[in-house]
C-alpha positions in Angstrom: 84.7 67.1 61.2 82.5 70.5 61.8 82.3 69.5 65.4 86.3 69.0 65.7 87.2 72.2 64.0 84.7 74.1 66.4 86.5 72.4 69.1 90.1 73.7 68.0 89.0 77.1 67.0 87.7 77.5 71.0 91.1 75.8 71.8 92.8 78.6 69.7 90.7 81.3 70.7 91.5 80.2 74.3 95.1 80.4 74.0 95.0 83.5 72.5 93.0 85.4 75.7 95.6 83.6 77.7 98.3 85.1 76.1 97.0 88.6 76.0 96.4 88.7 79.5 100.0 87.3 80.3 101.0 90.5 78.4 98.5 92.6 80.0 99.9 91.6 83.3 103.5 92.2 82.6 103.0 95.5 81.4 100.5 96.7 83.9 102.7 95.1 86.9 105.8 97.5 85.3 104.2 100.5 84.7 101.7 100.4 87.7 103.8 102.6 90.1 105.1 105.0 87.4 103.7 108.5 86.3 103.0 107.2 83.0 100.8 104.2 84.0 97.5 106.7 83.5 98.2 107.5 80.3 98.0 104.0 79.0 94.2 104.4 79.3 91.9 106.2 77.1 89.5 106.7 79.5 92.1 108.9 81.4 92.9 110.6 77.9 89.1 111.4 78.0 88.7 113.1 81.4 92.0 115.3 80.3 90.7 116.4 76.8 87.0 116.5 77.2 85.4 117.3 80.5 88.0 117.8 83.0 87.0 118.7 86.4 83.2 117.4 85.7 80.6 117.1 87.8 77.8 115.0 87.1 74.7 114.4 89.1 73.3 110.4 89.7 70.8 111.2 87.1 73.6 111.8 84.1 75.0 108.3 85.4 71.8 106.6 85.5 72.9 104.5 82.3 76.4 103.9 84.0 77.6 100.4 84.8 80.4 99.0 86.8 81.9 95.7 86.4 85.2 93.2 87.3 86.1 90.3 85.2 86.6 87.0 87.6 90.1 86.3 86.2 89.6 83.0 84.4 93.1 81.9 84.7 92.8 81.7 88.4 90.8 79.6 91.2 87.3 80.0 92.7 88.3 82.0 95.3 90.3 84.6 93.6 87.4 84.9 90.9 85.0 85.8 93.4 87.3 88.3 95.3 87.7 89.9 91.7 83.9 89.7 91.5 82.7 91.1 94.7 85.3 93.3 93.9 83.5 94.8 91.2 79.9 94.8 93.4 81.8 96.8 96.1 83.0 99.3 93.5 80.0 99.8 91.6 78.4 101.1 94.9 81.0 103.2 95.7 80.9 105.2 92.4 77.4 105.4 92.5 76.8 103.1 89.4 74.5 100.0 88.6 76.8 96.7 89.1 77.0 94.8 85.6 77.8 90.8 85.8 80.5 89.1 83.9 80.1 84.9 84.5 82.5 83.0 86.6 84.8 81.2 83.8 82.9 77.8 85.0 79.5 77.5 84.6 79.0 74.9 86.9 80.2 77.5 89.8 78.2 80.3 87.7 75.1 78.0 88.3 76.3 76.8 92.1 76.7 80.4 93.1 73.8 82.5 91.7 75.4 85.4 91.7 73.9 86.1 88.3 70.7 86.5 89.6 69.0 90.2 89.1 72.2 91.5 87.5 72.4 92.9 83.7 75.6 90.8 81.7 78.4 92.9 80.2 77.2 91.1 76.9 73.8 91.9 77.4 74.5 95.5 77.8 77.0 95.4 75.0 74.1 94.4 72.4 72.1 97.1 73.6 74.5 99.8 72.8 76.8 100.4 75.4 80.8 100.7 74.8 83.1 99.2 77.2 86.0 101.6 78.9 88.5 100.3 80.9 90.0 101.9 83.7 93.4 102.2 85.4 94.2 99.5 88.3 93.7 102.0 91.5 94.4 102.4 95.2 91.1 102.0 97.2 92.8 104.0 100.3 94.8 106.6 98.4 92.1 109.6 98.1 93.8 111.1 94.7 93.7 108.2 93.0 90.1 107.2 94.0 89.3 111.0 92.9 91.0 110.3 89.7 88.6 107.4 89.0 86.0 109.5 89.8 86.7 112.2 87.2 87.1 109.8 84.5 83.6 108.2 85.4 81.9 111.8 85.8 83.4 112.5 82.0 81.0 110.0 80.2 78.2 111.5 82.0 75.0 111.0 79.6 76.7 107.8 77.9 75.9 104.2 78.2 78.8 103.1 79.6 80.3 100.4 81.4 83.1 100.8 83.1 85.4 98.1 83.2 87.8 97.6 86.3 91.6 96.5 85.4 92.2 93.1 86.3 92.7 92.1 89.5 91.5 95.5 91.0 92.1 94.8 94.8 89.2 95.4 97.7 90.1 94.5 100.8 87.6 94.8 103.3 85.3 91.8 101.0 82.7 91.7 103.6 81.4 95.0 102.7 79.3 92.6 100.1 77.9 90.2 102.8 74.3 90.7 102.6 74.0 90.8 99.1 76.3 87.5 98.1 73.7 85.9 101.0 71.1 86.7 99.6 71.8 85.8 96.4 73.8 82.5 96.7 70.7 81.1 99.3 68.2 82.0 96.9 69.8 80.4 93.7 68.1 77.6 91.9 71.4 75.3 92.8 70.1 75.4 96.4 67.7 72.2 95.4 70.4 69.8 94.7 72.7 70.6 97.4 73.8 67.7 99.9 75.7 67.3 102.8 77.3 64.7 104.7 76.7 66.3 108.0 74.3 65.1 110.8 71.5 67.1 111.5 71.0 66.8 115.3 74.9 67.4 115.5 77.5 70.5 115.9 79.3 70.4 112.4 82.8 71.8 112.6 84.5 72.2 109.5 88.0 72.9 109.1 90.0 73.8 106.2 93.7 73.0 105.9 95.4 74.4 102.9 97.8 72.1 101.5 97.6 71.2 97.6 99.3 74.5 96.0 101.4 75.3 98.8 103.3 71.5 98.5 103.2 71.4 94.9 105.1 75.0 94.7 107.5 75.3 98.1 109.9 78.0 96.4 107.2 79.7 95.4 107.2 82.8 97.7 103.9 84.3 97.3 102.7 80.7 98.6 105.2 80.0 101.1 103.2 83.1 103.4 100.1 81.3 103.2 102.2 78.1 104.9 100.1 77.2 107.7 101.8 73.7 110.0 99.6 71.4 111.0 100.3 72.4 114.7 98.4 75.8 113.9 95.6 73.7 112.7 94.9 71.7 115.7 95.7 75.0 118.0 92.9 76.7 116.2 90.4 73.6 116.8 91.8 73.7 120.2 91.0 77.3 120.8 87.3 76.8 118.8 86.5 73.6 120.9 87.0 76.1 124.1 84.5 78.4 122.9 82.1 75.9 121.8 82.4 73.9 124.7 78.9 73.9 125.6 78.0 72.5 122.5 76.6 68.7 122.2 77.6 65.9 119.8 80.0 67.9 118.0 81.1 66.1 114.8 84.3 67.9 113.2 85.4 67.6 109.4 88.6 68.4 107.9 89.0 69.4 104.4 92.2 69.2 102.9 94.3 67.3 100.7 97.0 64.4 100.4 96.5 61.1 102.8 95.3 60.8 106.8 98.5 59.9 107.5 99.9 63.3 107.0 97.8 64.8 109.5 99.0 62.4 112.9 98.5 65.6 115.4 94.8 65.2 114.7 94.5 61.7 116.3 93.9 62.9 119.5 90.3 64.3 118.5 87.6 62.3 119.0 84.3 62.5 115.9 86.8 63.8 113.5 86.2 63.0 109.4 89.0 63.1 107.2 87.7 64.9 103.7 90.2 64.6 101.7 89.0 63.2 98.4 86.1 65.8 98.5 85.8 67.6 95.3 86.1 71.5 95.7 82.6 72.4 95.0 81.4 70.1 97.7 83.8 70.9 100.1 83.3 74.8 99.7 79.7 73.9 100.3 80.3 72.0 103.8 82.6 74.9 104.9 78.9 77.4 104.3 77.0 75.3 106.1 79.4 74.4 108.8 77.7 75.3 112.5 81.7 76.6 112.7 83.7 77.2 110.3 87.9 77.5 110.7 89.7 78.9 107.2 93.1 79.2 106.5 95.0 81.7 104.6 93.2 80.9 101.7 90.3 82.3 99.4 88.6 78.9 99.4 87.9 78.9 102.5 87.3 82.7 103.2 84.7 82.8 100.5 82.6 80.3 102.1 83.3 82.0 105.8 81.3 85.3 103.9 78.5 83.0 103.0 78.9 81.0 105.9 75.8 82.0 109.2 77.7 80.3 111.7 80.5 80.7 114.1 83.9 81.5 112.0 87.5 81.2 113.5 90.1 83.1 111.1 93.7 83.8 110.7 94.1 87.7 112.1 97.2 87.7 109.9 95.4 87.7 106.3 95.0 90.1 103.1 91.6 90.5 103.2 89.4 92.1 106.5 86.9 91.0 108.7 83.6 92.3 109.9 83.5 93.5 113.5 80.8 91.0 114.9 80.4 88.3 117.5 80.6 85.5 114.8 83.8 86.3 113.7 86.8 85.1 116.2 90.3 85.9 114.9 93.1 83.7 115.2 96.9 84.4 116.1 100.0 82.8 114.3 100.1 80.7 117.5 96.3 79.1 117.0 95.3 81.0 120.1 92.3 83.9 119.8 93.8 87.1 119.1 93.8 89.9 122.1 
């Protein structure tokens, strides 16, 4: 009985931060774009009436942390974006980074991002108050300066600074190193295992099809449409470039039946992973000697983890580092001039 009223108080508890951040959403999405959007905040409230037009050395923010929720209402990929998000920033402002878990704890534990980082609820029983700030334009200079005052007006507090939901960073490889580091060092790494053979070239491609079939009016999913035809263009295009290699074994990671994907009889070694879970899958695409995404964050997270040879779509919301490993693909499947 204890044990089933526990149960539905988490249920309850559950659906009560679901519905919140519905609301949150819809009035945030409204007022975003409108003069009045900064003065929902009290942490804008505080830089107006307290210290406006602060400066603050990196010793008065010493005690300063920085941190991004991974929205738990959406998938893997998007948490992370929302997480690396909050790395990037935390840099930027010149404050420590402060970890809030992945909603899963079986991708908490597969990632090991944790690992070195203070919790928000770690730092919370130690003292520190929470402020939230306004959702902001990383490439419009007032409204990164107005982030900046706010932070420079809790100098000498032990803050942490809590991004809005969903606070968008673009360029997500700016966090390369560190995600590296940190997700091939992470006690998970022991219990990894992989289908691929060792003395061959493992190509991994990544088709996304699930959410995209389910929802076809949607139109925020329709962009991320890539046809099959694209697909096989883009192995095309990587089998050129990796034409040298031997015993080349490719994988494709998708969803539905074979018989959907025809235009890929015509490779030869080619493995159908369709029934793949999405914790194993996302673990062949990082350790894929060459690794094709789509328009997806599933398969771009893995490309930032990923050491190998990466083909992407040019045409995509998120950017790309400048480096020999990275090959970007046109609408057509054909590398991008």
């Amino acid at each position: 009985m204890i044990m089933r009223m526990k149960t539905e108080h988490i249920r309850i508890d559950n659906l009560i931060e679901k519905i919140n951040r519905r609301i949150r959403y819809k009035w945030v999405s409204k007022l975003r774009n409108t003069e009045l959007y900064k003065y929902c905040y009290k942490s804008y409230w505080h830089c107006l009436l307290m210290n406006k037009g602060k400066t603050a050395s990196s010793k008065e923010l010493e005690n300063c942390y920085f941190a991004a929720r991974p929205n738990p209402g959406a998938g893997i990929g998007h948490q992370m974006a929302n997480w690396i998000a909050g790395y990037w920033f935390a840099g930027k402002f010149g404050l420590k980074f402060a970890h809030i878990p992945f909603s899963s704890d079986k991708w908490e534990h597969f990632l090991g991002f944790y690992q070195g980082e203070k919790t928000v609820d770690e730092l919370k029983k130690q003292g520190y108050n929470i402020v939230k700030l306004q959702k902001f334009d990383e490439n419009d200079t007032n409204e990164c300066e107005r982030i900046v005052q706010i932070i420079r007006s809790y100098a000498g507090k032990k803050v942490v600074f809590l991004a809005e939901q969903d606070q968008f960073y673009s360029d997500q490889y700016g966090v390369i190193n560190a995600i590296q580091d940190k997700f091939y060092s992470a006690p998970a790494r022991a219990d990894d295992k992989l289908i691929y053979k060792n003395a061959a070239y493992n190509i991994a491609i990544h088709v996304r099809r699930g959410d995209i079939m389910q929802n076809k009016n949607n139109e925020n999913l329709s962009m991320r449409y890539q046809g099959n035809d694209y697909f096989v263009n883009a192995l095309k295009t990587a089998l050129g470039v990796l034409k040298d290699k031997n015993n080349v074994q490719i994988y494709l990671f998708s969803q539905g039946k074979e018989e959907d994907y025809p235009e890929f009889s015509q490779f030869e070694n080619l493995h159908f992973c369709l029934d793949m879970g999405a914790q194993d899958s996302f673990l062949h695409m990082v350790y894929a000697d060459a690794l094709i995404t789509s328009k997806s964050s599933f398969s771009y997270k893995p490309a930032l983890l990923n050491k190998g040879i990466k083909f992407c779509p040019a045409d995509f919301w998120h950017g790309y580092p400048d480096s020999e490993d990275w090959i970007l693909i046109d609408d057509s499947g054909q590398i991008e001039r």
